[in-house]
ZAVEXSE-870910 format. One line per 5 residues: number of its first residue (from 1); for each residue x, y negated, z negated of C-alpha. Coordinates in steps of 0.02 Angstrom, whole numbers, plus 50000, padded with zeros to 5 digits. Layout:
NUM	X,Y,Z; ... .
***
This chain:
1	50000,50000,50000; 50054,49812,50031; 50098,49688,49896; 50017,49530,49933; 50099,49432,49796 .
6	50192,49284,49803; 50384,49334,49819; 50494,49283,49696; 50638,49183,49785; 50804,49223,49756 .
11	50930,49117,49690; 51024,49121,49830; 50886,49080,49930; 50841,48925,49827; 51007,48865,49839 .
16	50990,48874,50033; 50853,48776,50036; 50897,48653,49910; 51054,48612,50032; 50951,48593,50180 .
21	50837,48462,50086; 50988,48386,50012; 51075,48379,50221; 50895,48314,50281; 50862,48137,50337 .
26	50693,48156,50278; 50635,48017,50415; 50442,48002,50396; 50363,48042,50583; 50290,47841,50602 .
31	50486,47760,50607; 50530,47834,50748; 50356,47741,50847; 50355,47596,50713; 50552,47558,50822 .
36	50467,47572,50995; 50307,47479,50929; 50418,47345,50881; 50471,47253,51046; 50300,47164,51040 .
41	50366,47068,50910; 50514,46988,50966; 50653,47147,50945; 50757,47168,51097; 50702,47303,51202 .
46	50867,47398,51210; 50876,47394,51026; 50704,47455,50984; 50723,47571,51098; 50898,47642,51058 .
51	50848,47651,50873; 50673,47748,50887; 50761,47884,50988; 50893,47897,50862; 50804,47913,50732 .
56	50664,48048,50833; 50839,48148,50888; 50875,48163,50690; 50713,48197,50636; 50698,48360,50765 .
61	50860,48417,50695; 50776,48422,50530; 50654,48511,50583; 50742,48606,50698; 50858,48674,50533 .
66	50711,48680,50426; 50613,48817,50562; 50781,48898,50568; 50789,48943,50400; 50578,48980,50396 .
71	50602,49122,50534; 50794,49184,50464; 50728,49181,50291; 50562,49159,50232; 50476,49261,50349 .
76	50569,49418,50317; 50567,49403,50134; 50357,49375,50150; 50347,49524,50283; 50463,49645,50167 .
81	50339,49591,50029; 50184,49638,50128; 50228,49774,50243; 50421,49836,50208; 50534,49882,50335 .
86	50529,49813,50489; 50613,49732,50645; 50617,49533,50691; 50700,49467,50859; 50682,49269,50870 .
91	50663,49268,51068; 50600,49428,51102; 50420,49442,51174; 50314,49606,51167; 50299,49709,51326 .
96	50196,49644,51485; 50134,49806,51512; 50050,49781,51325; 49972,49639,51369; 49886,49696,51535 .
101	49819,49871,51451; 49716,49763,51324; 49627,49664,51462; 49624,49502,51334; 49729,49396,51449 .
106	49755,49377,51634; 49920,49388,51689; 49908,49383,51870; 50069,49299,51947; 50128,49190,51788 .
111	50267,49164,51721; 50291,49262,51559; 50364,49214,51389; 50362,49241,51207; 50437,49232,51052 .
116	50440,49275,50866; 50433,49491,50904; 50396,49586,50741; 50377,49783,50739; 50318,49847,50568 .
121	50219,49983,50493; 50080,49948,50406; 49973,50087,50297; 50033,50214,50433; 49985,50141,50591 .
126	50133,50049,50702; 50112,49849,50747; 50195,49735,50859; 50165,49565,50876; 50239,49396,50940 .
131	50209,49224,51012; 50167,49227,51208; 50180,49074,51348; 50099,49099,51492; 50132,48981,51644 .
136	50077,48957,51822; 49945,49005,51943; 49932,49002,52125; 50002,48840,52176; 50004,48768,51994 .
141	50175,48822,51920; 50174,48704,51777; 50000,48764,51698; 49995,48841,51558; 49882,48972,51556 .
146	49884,49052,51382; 49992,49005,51247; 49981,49110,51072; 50001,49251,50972; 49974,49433,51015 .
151	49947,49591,50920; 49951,49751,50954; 49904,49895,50830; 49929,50057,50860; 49786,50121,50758 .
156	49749,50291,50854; 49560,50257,50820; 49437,50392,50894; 49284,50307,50982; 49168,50340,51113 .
161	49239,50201,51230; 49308,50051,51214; 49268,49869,51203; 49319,49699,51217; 49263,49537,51100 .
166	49281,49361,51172; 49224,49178,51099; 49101,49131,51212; 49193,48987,51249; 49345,49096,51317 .
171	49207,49120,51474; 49334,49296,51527; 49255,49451,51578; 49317,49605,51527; 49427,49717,51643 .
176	49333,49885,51684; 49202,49882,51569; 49021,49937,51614; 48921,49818,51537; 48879,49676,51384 .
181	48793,49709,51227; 48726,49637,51088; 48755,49669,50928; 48588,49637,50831; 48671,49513,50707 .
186	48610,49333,50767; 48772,49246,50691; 48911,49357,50774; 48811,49345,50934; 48819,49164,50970 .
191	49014,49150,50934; 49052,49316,51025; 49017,49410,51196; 49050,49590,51181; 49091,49708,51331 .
196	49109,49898,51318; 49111,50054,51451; 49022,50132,51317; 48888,50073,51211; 48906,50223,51069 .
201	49073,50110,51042; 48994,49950,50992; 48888,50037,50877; 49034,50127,50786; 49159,49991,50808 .
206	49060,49839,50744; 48991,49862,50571; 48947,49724,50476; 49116,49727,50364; 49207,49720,50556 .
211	49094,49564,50633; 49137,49486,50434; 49316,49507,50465; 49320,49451,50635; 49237,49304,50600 .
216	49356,49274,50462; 49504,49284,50550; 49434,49163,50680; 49421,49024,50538; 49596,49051,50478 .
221	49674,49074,50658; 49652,48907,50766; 49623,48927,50954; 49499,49044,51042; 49517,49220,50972 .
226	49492,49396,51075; 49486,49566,51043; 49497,49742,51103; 49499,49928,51059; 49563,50019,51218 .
231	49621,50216,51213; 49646,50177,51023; 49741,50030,51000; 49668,49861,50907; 49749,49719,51028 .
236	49735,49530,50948; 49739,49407,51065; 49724,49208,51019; 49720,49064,51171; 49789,48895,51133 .
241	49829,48949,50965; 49952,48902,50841; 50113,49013,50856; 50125,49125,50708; 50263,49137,50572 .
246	50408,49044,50689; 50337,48851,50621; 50395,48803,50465; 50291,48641,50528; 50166,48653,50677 .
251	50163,48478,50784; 50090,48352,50702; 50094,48439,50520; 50174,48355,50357; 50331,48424,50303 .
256	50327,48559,50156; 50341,48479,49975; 50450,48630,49914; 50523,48810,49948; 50327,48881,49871 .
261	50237,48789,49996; 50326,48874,50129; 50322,49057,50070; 50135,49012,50035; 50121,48979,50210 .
266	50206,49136,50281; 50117,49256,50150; 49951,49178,50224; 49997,49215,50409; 50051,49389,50374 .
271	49930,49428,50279; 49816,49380,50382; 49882,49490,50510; 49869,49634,50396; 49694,49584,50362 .
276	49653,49624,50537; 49722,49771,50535; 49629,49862,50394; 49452,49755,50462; 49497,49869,50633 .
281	49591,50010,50625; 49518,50075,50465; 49333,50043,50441 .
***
């Protein structure tokens, strides 16, 4: 079983971070555009200018050290706490092929990347995940056409068919599969569309504990979330979403007041994870 308690940081660990606070410029994200704002009011342009990127150059090494030492340290420490062992590769992706069998995203001719690649084992069943970039289509080479994490569990779940859950708003039609149900509950069937080649599996898939969790993961994970169940495997898809555990702090976010804040903040993405996995591959 996984222990979802806080981790105790190390010493060692503290001390890392204390010397990466103490090395920080801690320049708040407005002086940067309060220098560029200022040639309205009489600062020469070459010096307003020079200053604000200066000071935006230092502030994204900050954060540059401070996401560094989330992914290299915190992350593994939280994931060892929740799930043990496991393997981490900065700017690794998971496998194309993965992607395509869950029919949550459409790859067609775009360029593929991805980051953040964790394998673990979780209560017996294998997981991969990492953040994916998806770019270009037809004549548009600069579009991005999903950008987010993806999950893969290898759950080995016996069903009559399988199925595949979108946000209505994701307007994507499911790959292969015979037809679009309803699910009877009035709340899970105005956020979701569900397609199956089967519908036995909608009926022993979605429970109300699994349309619960699903809808509970959708609150804590931002973007437009997807799911599957194909040949056994629980696939996690989520477009425009925020990329999970490789931000110490998302664009636009404050900067952590101490070392807690951002364990707290990897325990709740892995966790969340996890969360998903026993909502799907175990009810």
């Amino acid at each position: 079983m996984s222990n979802r308690e806080m981790p105790t940081a190390l010493p060692v660990v503290r001390n890392e971070y204390l010397e990466l606070q103490r090395k920080s410029r801690r320049i708040p994200f407005w002086v940067p555009i309060l220098c560029f704002a200022s040639v309205g009011i009489g600062i020469p342009l070459s010096l307003a200018l020079g200053a604000g990127a200066l000071l935006l150059i230092l502030r994204n090494q900050d954060r540059k050290r401070l996401n560094d030492f989330y992914q290299e340290t915190v992350v593994p420490m939280c994931l060892r706490q929740v799930v043990g062992d496991h393997q981490m590769s900065r700017n690794l992706a998971v496998p194309q092929e993965l992607v395509a069998a869950s029919g949550l995203v459409q790859l067609g001719n775009a360029s593929y990347n991805g980051d953040t690649y964790i394998a673990a084992t979780y209560r017996g069943i294998s997981m991969v995940m990492s953040n994916l970039t998806l770019k270009g289509r037809g004549d548009s080479r600069d579009e991005i056409t999903f950008k987010g994490p993806f999950a893969a569990f290898y759950a080995g779940r016996k069903t009559s068919g399988n199925l595949w859950i979108f946000e209505k708003e994701n307007k994507l039609t499911a790959t292969g599969a015979a037809g679009q149900y309803l699910t009877g509950v009035a709340e899970f069937d105005r956020q979701y569309v569900v397609y199956a080649d089967n519908p036995r599996a909608v009926e022993e898939v979605l429970d109300f504990r699994t349309m619960n969790a699903i809808m509970d993961a959708e609150s804590k994970l931002p973007g437009c979330i997807r799911f599957s169940l194909v040949d056994g495997t629980v696939y996690m898809a989520v477009s425009d979403g925020t990329p999970l555990l490789s931000q110490a702090v998302p664009k636009g976010a404050k900067d952590p007041s101490d070392l807690d804040e951002l364990i707290g903040k990897a325990m709740f993405e892995v966790c969340t994870l996890v969360d998903i996995a026993d909502a799907l591959c175990f009810s």
